[in-house]
N, C-alpha and C positions, 0 to 999 in steps of 0.2 A: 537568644540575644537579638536576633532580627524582630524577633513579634515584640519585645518591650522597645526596641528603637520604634518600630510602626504606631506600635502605643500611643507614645509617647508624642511622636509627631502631629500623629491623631489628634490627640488630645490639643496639642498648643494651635492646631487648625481652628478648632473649636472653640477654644478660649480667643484665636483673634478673630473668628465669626462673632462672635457675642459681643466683643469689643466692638468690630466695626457697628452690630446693630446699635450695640448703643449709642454711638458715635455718629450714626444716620440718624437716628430719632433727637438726638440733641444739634441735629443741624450742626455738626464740625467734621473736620477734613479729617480723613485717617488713612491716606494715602499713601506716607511717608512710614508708616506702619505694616499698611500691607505688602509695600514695596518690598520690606525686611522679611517678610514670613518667605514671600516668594521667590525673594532668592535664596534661600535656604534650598528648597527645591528636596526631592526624593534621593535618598541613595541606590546605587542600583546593585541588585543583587543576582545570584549565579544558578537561581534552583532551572534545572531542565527543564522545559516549556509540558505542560499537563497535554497528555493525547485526548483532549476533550470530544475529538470528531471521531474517534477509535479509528483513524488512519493505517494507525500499527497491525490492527484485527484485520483491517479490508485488507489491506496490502498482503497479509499472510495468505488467507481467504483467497484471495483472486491469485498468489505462488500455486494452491494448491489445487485451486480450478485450471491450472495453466498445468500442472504437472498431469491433473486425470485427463483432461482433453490431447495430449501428446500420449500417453498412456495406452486410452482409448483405439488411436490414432494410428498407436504401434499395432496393436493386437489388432486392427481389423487389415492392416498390410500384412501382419502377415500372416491373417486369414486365405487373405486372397491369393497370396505369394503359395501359401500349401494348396489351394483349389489349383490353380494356374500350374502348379507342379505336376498335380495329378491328373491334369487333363492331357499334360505335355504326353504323362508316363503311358495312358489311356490310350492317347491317337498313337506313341508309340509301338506300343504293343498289338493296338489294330492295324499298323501299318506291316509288321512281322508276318501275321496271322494271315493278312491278305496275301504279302509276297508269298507263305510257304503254300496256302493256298493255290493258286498262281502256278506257283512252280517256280516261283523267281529264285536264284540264288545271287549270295549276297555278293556273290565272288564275279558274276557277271557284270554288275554296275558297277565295277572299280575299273 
């Protein structure tokens, strides 16, 4: 229904283009005519706006760069978080090794 309204509009744009030419070439006023075409004016209608610039793609695209980059971000914390655990466990257990070493007991330092 919309495309034969467009049609149709179309069309009587064009019919009062051809008029006005003619109307120019015969040196007379048709002003009082165009004035009528243009107010008629466009209907306006409701279709969703067309994602011409793929907005909708980038914007996904750049969720899912957002999600590997935190991702990433995780997994190298807690890379570190497991090195940093096992160095803690490491100097722990060289610190043991030296007290028993030693002769330290653990019972003296409390």
């Amino acid at each position: 229904r919309y495309l034969r309204e467009t049609l149709q509009r179309t069309r009587d744009q064009l019919d009062a283009e051809k008029r006005l030419n003619t109307a120019i070439k015969q040196r007379k006023t048709f002003h009082l005519e165009e004035h009528a075409v243009q107010s008629q004016g466009w209907s306006k209608h409701r279709c969703p706006p067309e994602d011409i610039h793929g907005r909708a793609d980038a914007k996904l695209r750049n969720q899912k760069e957002k999600l590997k980059r935190r991702n990433y971000e995780i997994e190298t914390l807690k890379s570190q978080l497991d090195s940093k655990e096992q160095q803690l466990c490491d100097t722990t257990t060289r610190l043991a090794n030296l007290e028993s070493s030693l002769g330290f007991d653990n019972r003296e330092l409390e």
